[in-house]
C-alpha positions as CSV (number, residue, x, y, z in Angstrom):
1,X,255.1,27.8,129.2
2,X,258.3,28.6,131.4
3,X,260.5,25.6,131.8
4,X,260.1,25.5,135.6
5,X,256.4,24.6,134.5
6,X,257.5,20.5,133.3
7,X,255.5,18.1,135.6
8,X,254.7,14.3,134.9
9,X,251.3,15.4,133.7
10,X,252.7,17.7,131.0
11,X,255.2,15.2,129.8
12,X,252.7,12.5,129.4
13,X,250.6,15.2,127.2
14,X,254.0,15.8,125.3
15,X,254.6,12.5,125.0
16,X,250.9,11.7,123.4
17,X,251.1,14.9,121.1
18,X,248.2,16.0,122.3
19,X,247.0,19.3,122.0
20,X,246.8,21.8,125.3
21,X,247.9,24.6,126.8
22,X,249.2,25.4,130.3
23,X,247.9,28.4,132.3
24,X,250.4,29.2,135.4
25,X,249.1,31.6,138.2
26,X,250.1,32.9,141.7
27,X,248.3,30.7,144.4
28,X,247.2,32.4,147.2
29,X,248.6,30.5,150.5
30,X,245.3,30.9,152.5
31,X,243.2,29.2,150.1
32,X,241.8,25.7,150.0
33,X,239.5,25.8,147.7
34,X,241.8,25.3,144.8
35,X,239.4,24.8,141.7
36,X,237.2,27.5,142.8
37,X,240.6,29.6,142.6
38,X,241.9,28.5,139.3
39,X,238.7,30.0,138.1
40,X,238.6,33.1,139.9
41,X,242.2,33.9,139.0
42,X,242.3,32.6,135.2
43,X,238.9,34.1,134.5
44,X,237.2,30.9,133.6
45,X,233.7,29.7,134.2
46,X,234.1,27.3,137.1
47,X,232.1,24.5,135.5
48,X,235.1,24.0,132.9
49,X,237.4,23.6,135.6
50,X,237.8,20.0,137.1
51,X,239.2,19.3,140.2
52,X,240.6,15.7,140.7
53,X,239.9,14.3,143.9
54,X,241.3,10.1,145.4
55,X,239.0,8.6,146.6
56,X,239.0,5.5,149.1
57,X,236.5,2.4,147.9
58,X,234.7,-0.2,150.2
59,X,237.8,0.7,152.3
60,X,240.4,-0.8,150.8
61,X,241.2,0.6,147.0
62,X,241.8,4.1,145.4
63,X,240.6,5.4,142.8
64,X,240.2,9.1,141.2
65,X,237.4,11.3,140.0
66,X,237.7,14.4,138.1
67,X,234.7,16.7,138.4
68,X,233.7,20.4,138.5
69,X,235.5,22.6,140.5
70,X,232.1,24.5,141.5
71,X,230.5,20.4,142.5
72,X,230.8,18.4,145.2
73,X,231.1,14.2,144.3
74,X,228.0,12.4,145.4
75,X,229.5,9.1,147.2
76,X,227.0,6.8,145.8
77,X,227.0,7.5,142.4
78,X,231.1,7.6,142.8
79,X,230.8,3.9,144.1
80,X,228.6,3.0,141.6
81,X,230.8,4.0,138.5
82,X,233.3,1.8,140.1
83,X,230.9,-1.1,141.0
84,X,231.8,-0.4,145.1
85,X,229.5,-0.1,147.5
86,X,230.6,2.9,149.0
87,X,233.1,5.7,148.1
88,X,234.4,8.9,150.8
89,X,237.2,11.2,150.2
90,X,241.1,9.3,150.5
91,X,243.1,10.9,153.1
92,X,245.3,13.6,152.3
93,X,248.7,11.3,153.2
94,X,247.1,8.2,151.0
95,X,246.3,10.7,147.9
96,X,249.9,11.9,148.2
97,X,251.8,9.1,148.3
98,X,249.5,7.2,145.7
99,X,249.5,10.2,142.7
100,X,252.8,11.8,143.5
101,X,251.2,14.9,144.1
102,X,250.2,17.4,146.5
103,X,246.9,18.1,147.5
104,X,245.8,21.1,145.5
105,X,247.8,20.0,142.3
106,X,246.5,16.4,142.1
107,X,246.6,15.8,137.8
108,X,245.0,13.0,136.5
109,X,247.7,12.7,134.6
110,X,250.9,11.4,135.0
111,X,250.2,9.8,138.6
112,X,252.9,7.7,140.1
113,X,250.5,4.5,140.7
114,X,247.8,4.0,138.4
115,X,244.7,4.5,139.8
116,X,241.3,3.5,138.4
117,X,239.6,7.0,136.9
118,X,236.3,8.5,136.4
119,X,235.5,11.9,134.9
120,X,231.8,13.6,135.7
121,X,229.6,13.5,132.6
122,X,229.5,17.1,131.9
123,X,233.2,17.4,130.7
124,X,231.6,16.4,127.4
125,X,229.5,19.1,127.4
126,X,232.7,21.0,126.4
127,X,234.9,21.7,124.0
128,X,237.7,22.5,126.5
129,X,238.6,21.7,130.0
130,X,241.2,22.8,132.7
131,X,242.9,20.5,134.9
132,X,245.7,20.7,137.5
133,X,248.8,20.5,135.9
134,X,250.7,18.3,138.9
135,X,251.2,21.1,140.6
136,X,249.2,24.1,142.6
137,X,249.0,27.6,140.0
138,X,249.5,25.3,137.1
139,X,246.6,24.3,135.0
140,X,246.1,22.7,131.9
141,X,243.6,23.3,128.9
142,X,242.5,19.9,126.8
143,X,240.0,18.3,124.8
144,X,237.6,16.5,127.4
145,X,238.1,13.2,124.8
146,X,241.7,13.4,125.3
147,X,241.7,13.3,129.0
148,X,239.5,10.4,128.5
149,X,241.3,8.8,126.2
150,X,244.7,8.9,128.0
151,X,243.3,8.0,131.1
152,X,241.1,5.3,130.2
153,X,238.5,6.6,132.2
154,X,234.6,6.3,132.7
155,X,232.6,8.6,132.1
156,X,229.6,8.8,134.2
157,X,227.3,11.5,136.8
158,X,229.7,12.0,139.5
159,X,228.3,15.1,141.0
């Protein structure tokens, strides 16, 4: 890992001594899509790579979800998780301000506020996952029970 590649996220992981590893790639600038691409470009099934998406609950609170890069969130069972009515993507400026991040290299770690997070069930089914590492073309590898662990997040069907 090149020392340009420190983020919040990999400090808290340093700070737990937890075990990972950090993947850094060129990000193409016309993409938006930036899950799909982690995969593409790292050569990893796209079902081990988790995006991390705020969401906006009942209108009024965030919260985060970490789930497949090749899924889409389904809204109810989102809100359900975290006992809200209803759950819709955060706006980009909201997301930014609240994580410390820019959209594309959200982490679930290492966020700026603490938001409330929930992780899609079928993390477990692995014995590795890729997450953003704060920052677009950075992605890091961990135990699934580790993310959950440091994050305090549910687990639940998210997608």
């Amino acid at each position: 890992m090149k020392r340009s590649a420190s983020t919040p996220a990999i400090a808290e992981l340093q700070r737990a001594d937890v075990s990972f590893t950090v993947s850094e790639y060129d990000v193409e600038r016309t993409e938006s899509d930036w899950g799909a691409q982690a995969a593409r470009t790292l050569n990893i099934d796209p079902a081990r790579v988790f995006k991390t998406l705020v969401v906006e609950l009942d209108g009024r609170r965030l919260a985060v979800v970490v789930v497949p890069a090749d899924a889409r969130f389904r809204a109810r069972s989102v809100a359900a998780v975290f006992g809200a009515r209803e759950a819709q993507l955060a706006n980009q400026k909201d997301a930014e301000r609240a994580t410390g991040y820019v959209i594309g290299g959200i982490s679930p770690l290492g966020q700026r506020r603490k938001l409330q997070i929930a992780i899609d069930e079928s993390a477990l089914e692995f014995t590795t996952i890729c997450i953003s590492a704060g920052r677009r073309g950075l992605e890091i590898e961990l135990a699934p029970n580790d993310l959950v662990t440091l994050t305090g997040a549910q687990v639940g069907p998210l997608t």
